[in-house]
C-alpha beads as a LAMMPS data file, in Angstrom:
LAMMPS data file: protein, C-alpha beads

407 atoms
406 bonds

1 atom types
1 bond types

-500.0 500.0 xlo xhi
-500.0 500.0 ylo yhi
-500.0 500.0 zlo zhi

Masses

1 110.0

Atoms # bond

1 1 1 300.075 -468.038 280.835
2 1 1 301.311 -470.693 283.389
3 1 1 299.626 -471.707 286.225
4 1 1 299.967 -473.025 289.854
5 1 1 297.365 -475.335 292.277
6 1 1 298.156 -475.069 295.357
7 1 1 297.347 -477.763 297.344
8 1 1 296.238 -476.355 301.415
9 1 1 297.676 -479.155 302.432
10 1 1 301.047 -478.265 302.330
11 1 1 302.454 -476.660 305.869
12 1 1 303.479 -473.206 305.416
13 1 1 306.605 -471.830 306.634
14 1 1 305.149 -469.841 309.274
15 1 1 305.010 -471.394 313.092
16 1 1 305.416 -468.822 315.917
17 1 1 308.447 -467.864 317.552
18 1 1 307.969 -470.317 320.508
19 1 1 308.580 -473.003 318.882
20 1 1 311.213 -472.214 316.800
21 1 1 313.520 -470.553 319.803
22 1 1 312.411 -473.934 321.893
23 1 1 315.956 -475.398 322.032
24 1 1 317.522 -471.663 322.452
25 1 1 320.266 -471.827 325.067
26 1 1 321.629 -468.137 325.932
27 1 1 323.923 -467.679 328.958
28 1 1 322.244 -466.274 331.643
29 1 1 321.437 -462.675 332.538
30 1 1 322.564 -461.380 328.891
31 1 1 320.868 -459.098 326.856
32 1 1 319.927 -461.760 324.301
33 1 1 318.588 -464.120 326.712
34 1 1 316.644 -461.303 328.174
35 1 1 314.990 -460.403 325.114
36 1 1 313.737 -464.333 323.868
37 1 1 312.362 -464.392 327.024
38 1 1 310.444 -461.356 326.224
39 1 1 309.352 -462.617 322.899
40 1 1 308.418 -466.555 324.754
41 1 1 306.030 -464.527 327.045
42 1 1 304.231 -462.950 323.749
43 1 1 301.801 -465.236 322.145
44 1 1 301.935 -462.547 319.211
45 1 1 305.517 -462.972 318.239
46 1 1 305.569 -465.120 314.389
47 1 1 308.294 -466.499 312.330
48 1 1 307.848 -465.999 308.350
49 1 1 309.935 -467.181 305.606
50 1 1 311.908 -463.733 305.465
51 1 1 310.698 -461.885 308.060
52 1 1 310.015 -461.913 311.920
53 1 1 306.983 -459.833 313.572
54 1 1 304.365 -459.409 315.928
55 1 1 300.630 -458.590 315.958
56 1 1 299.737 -455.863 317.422
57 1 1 295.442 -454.843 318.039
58 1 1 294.583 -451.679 316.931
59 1 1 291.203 -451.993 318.440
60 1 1 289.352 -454.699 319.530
61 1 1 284.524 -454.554 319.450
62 1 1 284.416 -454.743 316.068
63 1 1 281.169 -456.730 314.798
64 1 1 281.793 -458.534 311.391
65 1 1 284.297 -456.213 310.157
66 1 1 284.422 -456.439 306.356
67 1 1 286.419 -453.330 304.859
68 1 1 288.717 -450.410 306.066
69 1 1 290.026 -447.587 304.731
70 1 1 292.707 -444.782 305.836
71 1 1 291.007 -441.535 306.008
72 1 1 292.731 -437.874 307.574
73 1 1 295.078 -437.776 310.370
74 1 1 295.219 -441.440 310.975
75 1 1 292.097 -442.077 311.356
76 1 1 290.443 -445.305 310.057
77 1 1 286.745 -446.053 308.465
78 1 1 285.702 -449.624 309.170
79 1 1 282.434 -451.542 307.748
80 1 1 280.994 -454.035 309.901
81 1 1 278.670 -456.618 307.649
82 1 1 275.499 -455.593 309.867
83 1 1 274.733 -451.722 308.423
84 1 1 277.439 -450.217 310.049
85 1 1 280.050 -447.644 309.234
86 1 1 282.882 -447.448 312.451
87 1 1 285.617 -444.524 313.126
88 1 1 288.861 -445.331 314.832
89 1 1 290.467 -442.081 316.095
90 1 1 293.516 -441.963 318.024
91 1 1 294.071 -446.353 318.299
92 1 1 289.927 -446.205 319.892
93 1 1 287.184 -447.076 318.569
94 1 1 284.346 -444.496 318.654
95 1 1 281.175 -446.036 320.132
96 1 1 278.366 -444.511 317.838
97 1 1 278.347 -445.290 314.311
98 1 1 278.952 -443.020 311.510
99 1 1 275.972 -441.456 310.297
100 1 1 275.178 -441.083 306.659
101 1 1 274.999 -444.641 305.621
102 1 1 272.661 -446.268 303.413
103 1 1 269.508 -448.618 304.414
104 1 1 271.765 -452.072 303.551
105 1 1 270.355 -455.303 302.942
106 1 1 272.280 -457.630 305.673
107 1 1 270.927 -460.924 304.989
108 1 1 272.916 -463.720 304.729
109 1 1 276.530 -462.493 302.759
110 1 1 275.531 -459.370 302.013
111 1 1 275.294 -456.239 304.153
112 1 1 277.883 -453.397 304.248
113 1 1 280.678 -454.482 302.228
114 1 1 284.156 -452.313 301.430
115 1 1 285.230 -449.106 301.884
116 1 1 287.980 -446.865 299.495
117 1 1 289.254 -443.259 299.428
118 1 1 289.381 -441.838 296.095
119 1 1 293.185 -441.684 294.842
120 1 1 292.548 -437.508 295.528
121 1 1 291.262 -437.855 299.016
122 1 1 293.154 -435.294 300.727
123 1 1 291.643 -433.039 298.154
124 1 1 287.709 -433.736 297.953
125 1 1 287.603 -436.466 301.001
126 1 1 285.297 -438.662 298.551
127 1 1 284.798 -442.410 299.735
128 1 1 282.804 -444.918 297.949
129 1 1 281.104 -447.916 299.715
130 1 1 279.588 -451.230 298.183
131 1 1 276.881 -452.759 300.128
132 1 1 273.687 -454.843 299.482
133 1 1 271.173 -452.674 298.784
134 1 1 267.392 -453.584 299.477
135 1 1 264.180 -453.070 296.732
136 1 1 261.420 -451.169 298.334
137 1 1 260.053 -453.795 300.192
138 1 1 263.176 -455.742 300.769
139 1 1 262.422 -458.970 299.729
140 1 1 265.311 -458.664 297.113
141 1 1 268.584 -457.039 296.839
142 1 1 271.514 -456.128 294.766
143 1 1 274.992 -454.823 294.836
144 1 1 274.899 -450.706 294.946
145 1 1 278.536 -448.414 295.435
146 1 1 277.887 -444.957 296.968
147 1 1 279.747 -441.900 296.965
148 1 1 279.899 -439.583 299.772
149 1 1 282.342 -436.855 301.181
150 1 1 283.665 -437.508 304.572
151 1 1 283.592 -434.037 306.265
152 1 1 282.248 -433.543 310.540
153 1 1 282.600 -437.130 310.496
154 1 1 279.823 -438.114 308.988
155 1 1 278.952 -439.147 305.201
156 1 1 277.622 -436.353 303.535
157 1 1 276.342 -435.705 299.708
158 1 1 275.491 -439.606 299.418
159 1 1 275.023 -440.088 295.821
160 1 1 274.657 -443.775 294.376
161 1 1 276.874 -444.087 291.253
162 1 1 276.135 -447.495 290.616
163 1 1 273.208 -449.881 290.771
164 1 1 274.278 -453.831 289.512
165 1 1 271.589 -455.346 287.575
166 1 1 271.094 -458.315 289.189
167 1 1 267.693 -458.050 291.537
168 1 1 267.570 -461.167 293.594
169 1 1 265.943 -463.232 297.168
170 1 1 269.828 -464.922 297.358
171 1 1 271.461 -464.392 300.426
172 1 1 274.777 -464.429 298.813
173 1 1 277.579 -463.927 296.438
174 1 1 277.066 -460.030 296.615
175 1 1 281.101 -459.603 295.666
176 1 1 281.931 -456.790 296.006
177 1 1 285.279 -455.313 296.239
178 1 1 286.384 -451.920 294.808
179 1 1 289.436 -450.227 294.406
180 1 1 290.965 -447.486 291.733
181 1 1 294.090 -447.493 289.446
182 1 1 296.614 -444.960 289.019
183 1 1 294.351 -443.392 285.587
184 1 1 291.505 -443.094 288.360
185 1 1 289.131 -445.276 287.046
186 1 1 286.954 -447.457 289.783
187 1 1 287.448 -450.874 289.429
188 1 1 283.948 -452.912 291.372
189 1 1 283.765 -456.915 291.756
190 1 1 280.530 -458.660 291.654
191 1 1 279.457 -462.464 292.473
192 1 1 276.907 -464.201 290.347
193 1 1 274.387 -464.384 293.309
194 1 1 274.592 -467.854 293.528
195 1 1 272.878 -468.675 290.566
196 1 1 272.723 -472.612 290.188
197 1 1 275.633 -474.254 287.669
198 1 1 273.291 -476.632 286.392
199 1 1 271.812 -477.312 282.625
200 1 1 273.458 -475.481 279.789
201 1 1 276.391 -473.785 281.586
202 1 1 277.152 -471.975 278.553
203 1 1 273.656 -469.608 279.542
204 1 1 274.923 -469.279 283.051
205 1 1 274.472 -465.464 283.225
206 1 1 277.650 -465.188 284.374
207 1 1 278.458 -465.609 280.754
208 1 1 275.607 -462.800 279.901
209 1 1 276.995 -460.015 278.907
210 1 1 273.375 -458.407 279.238
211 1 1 273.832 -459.067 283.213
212 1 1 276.150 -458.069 285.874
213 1 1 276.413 -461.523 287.616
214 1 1 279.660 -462.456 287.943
215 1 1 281.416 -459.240 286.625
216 1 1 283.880 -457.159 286.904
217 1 1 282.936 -453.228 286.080
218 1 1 285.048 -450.708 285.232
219 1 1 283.507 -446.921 286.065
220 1 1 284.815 -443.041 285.908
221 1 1 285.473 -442.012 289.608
222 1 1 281.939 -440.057 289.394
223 1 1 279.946 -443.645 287.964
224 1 1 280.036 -442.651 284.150
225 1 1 281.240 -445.312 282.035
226 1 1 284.405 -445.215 280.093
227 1 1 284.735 -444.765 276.490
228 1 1 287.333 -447.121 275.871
229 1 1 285.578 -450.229 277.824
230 1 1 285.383 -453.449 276.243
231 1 1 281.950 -454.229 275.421
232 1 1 281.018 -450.079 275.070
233 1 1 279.894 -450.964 271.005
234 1 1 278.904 -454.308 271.759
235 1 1 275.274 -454.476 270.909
236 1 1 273.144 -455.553 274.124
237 1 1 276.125 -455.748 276.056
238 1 1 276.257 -453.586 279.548
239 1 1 278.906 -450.829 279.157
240 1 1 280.072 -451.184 282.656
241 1 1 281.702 -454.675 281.780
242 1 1 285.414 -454.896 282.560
243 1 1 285.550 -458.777 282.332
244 1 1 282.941 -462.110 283.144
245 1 1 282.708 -465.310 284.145
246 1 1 283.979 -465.414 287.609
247 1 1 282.064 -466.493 290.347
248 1 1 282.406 -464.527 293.614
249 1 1 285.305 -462.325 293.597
250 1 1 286.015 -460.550 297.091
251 1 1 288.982 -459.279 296.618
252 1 1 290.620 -456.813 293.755
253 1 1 294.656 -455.190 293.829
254 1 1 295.583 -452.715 291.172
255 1 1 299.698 -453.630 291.089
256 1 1 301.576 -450.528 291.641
257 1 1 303.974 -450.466 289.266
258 1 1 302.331 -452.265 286.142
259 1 1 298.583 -451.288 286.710
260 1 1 297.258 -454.332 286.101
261 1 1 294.085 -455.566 287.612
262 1 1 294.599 -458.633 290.100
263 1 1 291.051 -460.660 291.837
264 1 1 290.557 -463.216 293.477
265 1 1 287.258 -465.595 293.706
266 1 1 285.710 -467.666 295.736
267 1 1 285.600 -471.299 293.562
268 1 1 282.740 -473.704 294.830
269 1 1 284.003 -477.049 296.911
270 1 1 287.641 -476.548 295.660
271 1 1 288.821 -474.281 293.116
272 1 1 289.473 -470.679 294.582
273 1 1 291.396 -468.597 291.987
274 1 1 294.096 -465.871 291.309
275 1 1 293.244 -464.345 288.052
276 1 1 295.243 -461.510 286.526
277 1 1 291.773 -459.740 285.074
278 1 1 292.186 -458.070 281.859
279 1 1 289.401 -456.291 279.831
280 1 1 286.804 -458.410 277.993
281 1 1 288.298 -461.373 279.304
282 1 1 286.642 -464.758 280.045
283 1 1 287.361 -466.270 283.187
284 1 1 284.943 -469.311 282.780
285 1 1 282.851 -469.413 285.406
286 1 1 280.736 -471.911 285.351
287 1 1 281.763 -473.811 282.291
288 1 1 285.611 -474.367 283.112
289 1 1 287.015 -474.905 286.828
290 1 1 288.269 -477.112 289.640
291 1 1 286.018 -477.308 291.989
292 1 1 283.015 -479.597 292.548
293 1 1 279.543 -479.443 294.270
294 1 1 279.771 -478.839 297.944
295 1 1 278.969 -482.088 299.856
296 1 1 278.029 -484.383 296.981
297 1 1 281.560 -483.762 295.281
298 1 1 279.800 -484.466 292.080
299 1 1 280.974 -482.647 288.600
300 1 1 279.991 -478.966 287.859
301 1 1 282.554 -478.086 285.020
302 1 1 282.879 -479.503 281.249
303 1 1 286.743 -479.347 282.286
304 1 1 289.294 -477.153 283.101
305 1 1 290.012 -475.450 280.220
306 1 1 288.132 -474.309 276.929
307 1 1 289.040 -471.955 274.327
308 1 1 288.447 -468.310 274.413
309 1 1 288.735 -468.822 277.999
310 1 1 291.118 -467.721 280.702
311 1 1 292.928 -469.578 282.868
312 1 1 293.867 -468.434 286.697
313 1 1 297.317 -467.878 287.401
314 1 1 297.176 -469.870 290.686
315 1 1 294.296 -472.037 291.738
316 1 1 293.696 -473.568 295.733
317 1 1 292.160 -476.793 295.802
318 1 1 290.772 -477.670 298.373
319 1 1 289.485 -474.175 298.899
320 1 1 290.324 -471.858 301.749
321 1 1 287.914 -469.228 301.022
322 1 1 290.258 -466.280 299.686
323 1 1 289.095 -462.672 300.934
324 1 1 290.964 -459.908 299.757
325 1 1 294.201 -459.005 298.176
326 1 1 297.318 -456.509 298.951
327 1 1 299.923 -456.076 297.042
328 1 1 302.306 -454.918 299.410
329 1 1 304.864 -452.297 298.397
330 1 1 306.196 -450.320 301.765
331 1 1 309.566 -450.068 303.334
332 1 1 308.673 -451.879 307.022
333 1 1 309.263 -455.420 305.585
334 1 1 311.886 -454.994 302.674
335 1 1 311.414 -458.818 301.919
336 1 1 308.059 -458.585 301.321
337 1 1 308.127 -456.137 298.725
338 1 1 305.980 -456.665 295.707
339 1 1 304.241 -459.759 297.563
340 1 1 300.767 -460.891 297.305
341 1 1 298.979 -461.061 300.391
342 1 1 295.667 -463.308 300.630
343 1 1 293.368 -463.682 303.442
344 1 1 291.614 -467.050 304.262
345 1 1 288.307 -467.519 306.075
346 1 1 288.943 -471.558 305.936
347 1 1 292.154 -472.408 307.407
348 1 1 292.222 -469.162 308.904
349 1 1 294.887 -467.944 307.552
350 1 1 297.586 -465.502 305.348
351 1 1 298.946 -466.820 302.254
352 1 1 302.207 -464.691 301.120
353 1 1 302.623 -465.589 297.301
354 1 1 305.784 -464.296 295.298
355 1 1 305.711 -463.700 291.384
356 1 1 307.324 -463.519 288.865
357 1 1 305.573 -461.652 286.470
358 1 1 302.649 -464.244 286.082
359 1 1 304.405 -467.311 287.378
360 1 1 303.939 -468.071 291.266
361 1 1 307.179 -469.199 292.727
362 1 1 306.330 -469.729 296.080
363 1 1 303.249 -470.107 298.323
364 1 1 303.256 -469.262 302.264
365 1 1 300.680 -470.070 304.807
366 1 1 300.916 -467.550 307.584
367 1 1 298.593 -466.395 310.931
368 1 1 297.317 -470.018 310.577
369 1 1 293.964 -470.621 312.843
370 1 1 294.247 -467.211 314.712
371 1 1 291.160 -466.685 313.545
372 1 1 288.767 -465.466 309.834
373 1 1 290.688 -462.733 308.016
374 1 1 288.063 -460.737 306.254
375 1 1 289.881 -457.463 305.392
376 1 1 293.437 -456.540 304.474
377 1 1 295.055 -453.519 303.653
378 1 1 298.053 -451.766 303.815
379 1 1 298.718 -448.791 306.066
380 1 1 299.781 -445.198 304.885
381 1 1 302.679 -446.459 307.815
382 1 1 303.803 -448.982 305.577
383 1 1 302.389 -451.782 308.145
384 1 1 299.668 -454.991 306.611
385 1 1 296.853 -454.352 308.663
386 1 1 293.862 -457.684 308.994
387 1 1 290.416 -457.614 310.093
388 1 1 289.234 -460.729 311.500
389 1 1 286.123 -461.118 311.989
390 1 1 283.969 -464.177 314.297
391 1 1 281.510 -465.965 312.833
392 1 1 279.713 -466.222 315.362
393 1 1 278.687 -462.031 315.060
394 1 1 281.012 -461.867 317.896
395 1 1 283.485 -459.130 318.919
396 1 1 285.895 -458.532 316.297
397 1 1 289.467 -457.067 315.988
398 1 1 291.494 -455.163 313.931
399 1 1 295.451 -455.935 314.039
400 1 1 298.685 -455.178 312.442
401 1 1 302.230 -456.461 311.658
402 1 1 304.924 -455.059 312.859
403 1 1 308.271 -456.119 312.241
404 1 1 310.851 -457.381 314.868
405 1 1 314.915 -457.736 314.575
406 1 1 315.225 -461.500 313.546
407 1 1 317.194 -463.271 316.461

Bonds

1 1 1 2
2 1 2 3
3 1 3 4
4 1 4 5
5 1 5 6
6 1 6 7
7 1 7 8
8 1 8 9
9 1 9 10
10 1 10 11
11 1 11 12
12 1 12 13
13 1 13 14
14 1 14 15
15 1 15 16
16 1 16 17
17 1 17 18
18 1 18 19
19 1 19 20
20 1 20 21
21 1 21 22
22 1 22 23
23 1 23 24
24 1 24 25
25 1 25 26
26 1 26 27
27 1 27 28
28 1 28 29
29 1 29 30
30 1 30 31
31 1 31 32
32 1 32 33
33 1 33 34
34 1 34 35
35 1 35 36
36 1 36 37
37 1 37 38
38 1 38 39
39 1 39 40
40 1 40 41
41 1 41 42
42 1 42 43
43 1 43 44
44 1 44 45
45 1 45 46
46 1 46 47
47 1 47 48
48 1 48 49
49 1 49 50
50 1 50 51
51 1 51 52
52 1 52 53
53 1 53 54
54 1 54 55
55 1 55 56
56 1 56 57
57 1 57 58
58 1 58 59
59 1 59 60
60 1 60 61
61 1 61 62
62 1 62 63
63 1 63 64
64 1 64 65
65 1 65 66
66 1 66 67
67 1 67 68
68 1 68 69
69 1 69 70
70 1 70 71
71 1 71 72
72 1 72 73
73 1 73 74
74 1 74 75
75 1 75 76
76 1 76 77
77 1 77 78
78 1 78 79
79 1 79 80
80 1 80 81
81 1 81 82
82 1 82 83
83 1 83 84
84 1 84 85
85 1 85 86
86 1 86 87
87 1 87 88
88 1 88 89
89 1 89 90
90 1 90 91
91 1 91 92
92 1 92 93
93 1 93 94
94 1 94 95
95 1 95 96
96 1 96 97
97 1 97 98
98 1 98 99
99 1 99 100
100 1 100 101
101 1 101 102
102 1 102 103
103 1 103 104
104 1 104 105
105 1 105 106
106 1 106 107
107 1 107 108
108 1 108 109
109 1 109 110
110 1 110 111
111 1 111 112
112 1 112 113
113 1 113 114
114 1 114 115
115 1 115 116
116 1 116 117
117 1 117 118
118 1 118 119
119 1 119 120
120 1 120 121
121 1 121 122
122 1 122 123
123 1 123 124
124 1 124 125
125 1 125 126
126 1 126 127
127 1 127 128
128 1 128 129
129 1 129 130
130 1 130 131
131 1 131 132
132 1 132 133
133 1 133 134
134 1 134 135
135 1 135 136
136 1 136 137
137 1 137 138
138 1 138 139
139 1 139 140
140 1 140 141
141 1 141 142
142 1 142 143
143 1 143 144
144 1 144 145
145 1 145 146
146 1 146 147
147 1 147 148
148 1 148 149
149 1 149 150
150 1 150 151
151 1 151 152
152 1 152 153
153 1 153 154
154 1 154 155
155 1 155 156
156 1 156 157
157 1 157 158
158 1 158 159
159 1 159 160
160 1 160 161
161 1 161 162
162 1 162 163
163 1 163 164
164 1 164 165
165 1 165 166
166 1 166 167
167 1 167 168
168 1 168 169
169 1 169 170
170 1 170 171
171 1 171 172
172 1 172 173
173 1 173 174
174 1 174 175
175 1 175 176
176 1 176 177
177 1 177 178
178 1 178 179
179 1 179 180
180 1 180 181
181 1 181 182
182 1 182 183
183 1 183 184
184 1 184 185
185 1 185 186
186 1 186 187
187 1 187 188
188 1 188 189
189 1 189 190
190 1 190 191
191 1 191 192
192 1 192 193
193 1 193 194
194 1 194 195
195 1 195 196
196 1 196 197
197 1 197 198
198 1 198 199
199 1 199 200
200 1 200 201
201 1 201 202
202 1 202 203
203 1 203 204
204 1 204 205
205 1 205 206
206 1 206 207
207 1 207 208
208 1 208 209
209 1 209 210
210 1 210 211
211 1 211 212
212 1 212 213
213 1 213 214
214 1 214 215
215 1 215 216
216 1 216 217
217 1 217 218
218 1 218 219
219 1 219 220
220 1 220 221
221 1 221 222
222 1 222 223
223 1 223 224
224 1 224 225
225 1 225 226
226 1 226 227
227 1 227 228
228 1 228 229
229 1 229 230
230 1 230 231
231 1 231 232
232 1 232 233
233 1 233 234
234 1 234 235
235 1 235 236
236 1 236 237
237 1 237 238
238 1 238 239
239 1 239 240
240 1 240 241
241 1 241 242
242 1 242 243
243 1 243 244
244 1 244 245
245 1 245 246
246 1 246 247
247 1 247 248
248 1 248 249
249 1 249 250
250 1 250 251
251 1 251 252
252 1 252 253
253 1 253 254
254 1 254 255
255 1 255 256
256 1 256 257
257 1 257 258
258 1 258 259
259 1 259 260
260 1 260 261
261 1 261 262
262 1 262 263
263 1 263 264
264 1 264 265
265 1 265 266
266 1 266 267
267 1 267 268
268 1 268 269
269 1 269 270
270 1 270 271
271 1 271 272
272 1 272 273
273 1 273 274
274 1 274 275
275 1 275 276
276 1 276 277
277 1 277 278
278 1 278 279
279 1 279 280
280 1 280 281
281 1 281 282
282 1 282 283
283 1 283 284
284 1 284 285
285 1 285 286
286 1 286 287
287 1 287 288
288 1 288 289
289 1 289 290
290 1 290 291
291 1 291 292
292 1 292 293
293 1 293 294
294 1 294 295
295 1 295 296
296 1 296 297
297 1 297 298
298 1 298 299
299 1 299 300
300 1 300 301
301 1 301 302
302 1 302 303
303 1 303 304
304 1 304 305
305 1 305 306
306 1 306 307
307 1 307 308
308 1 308 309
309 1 309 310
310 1 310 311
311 1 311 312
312 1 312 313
313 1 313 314
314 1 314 315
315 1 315 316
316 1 316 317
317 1 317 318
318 1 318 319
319 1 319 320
320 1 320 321
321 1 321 322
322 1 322 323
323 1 323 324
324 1 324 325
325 1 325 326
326 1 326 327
327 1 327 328
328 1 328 329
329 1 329 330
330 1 330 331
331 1 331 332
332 1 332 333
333 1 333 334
334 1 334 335
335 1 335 336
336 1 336 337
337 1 337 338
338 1 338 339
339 1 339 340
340 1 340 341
341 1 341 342
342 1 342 343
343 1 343 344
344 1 344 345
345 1 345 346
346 1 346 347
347 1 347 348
348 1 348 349
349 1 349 350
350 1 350 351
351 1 351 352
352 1 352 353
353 1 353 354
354 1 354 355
355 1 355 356
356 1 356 357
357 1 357 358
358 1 358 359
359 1 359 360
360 1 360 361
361 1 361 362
362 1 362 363
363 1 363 364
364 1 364 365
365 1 365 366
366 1 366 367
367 1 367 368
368 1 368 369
369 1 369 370
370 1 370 371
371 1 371 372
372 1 372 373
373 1 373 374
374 1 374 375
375 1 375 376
376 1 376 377
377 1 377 378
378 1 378 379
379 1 379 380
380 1 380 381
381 1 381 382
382 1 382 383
383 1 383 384
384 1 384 385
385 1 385 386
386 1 386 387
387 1 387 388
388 1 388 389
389 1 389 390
390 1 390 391
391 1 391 392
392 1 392 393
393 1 393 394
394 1 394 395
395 1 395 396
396 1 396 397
397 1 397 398
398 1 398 399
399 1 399 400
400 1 400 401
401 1 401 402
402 1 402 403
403 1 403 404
404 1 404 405
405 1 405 406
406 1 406 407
């Protein structure tokens, strides 16, 4: 299956419109003239490759957004990192939280983490969230995805569907994205909790099939566990067990026309991966990779490849910190369709990659610097909609991208 690096230091196609209109001359007092002007005066106006747009807020107050979902009559469910679950109703952002929510362990990466409808929303108005959950006396945590029915605008018959067994003090590597396929069943990413790559990496337990570091599960919608998963009559394996060996994966796409599951991880000092993840796959973690010890830059990795293991389909070294994935498939940018869509949190940026079945043909920086991109979706409109969140734990917005006539 072939393979890609992308190197971050290659300039993306994307600059804004201001610079690329610079040298512009339009006689005076026409219609054209009138409207680059417009678009000069908008700070929000980018170029891409194929398409022109501009950013538009939705709302702005968020604090450490991390997922969103699309619930009834346009209204939008966001997490913020800290505990809490936020309603946007009519383009404003309602100022008490939603109640229902979990007792969430926010400590470091984890806290409140994604947010998805079930694929029969409009019917039964389930949701399921991931979040850190705390142990009694909350000096350890794990990764926990609830189930609730959004009715009065609150979360109501919370019922915890599953518990990862991986009880920990870390701070991070939590995962955890979710999302479901077109059979229904729920697809949840989990990190490996940090767990040191050191000694015999071939023990790492994110090559333990008795653990749920560095997994990826496979569920019913109601947390049973299929009968046709991988490692179901493996003896000591855990049933949940799509595939292993990844490190932190925060971001999961289900492609809409060939249902395969797409991730992406988090690699250490270099290394963050694409990996088309297929059931009772390897992916390697911590034995094969590209990456290297943050600040010492010294050797984690027996190589980059090894048999019986998988290799991504694109890898960015240096890293910028990939969070989340869209596969975008709506009718507002034609271009786009069937694109990959990455968020960075280093580099600030969105990466547009297009495919070819497994083969990356080409790699686009976009939004560079604007700020962290923490959650992406796709609107029910057909619009990409980004979270960015500050770093600082200060206010946070949500945007989208709207297209404009290219000039």
């Amino acid at each position: 299956m072939p393979m890609t690096i992308t190197s971050t230091a290659r300039r993306g196609a994307a600059v804004t419109l201001v610079l690329t209109i610079a040298s512009f001359t339009a006689p005076a007092g026409t219609q054209l003239a009138a409207q680059v002007a417009a678009q000069v005066a908008s700070p929000d106006v980018q170029r891409s490759q194929v398409h022109d747009f501009k950013i538009v807020t939705v709302v702005d107050g968020l604090v450490s957004p991390w997922g969103f979902a699309f619930v009834s009559g346009g209204d939008i469910l966001v997490t913020e990192r800290g505990g809490t679950l936020r309603l946007i109703r009519g383009g404003t952002l309602r100022p008490e939280p939603v109640a229902g929510v979990p007792v969430v362990r926010a400590s470091g990466q984890g806290g409140l983490l994604d947010i998805v409808t079930h694929p029969k929303f409009p019917e039964n108005k389930l949701v399921y969230i991931s979040y850190s959950k705390p142990n009694a006396d909350g000096t350890q945590g794990t990764t926990a995805v609830i189930r609730a029915r959004w009715e009065n605008d609150r979360l109501n018959n919370v019922q915890e569907i599953f518990e990862a067994k991986v009880w920990s003090t870390g701070r991070g590597h939590y995962g955890s994205r979710l999302a479901f396929d077109r059979d229904g069943f729920l697809f949840i990413t989990l990190g490996d909790r940090q767990v040191p790559p050191t000694g015999d990496l071939e023990h790492h337990p994110a090559q333990d099939l008795t653990t749920h570091h560095g997994k990826t599960i496979r569920l019913k919608d109601d947390g049973s566990v299929p009968a046709d998963n991988p490692f179901v009559k493996t003896p000591g394996a855990l049933p949940e067990i799509w595939s292993y060996g990844h490190r932190n994966m925060q971001g999961i796409a289900i492609h809409p026309v060939t249902n395969q599951v797409w991730t992406i991880e988090h690699g250490p000092q270099g290394g963050d991966e694409l990996n088309l993840d297929e059931a009772s796959k390897n992916y390697g973690w911590p034995v094969i990779g590209f990456g290297v010890n943050y600040r010492s830059g010294t050797q984690i990795h027996t190589g980059t490849t090894r048999e019986g293991m998988t290799q991504p389909i694109n890898v960015w070294v240096p890293s910028i910190a990939v969070q989340n994935i869209v596969i975008y498939t709506g009718d507002k940018f034609p271009e786009w369709k069937g694109s990959f869509f990455v968020g960075g949190l280093v580099g600030e940026r969105l990466v547009r990659l297009t495919l070819d079945g497994t083969t990356v043909k080409n790699v686009e920086n976009m939004l560079q610097s604007r700020g962290r991109i923490r959650g992406l979706r796709q609107g029910p409109d057909g619009y990409l909609y980004l979270a960015y969140e500050d770093l600082a734990g200060g206010p946070s917005k949500l945007v989208r991208l709207e297209p404009l006539r290219r000039s």
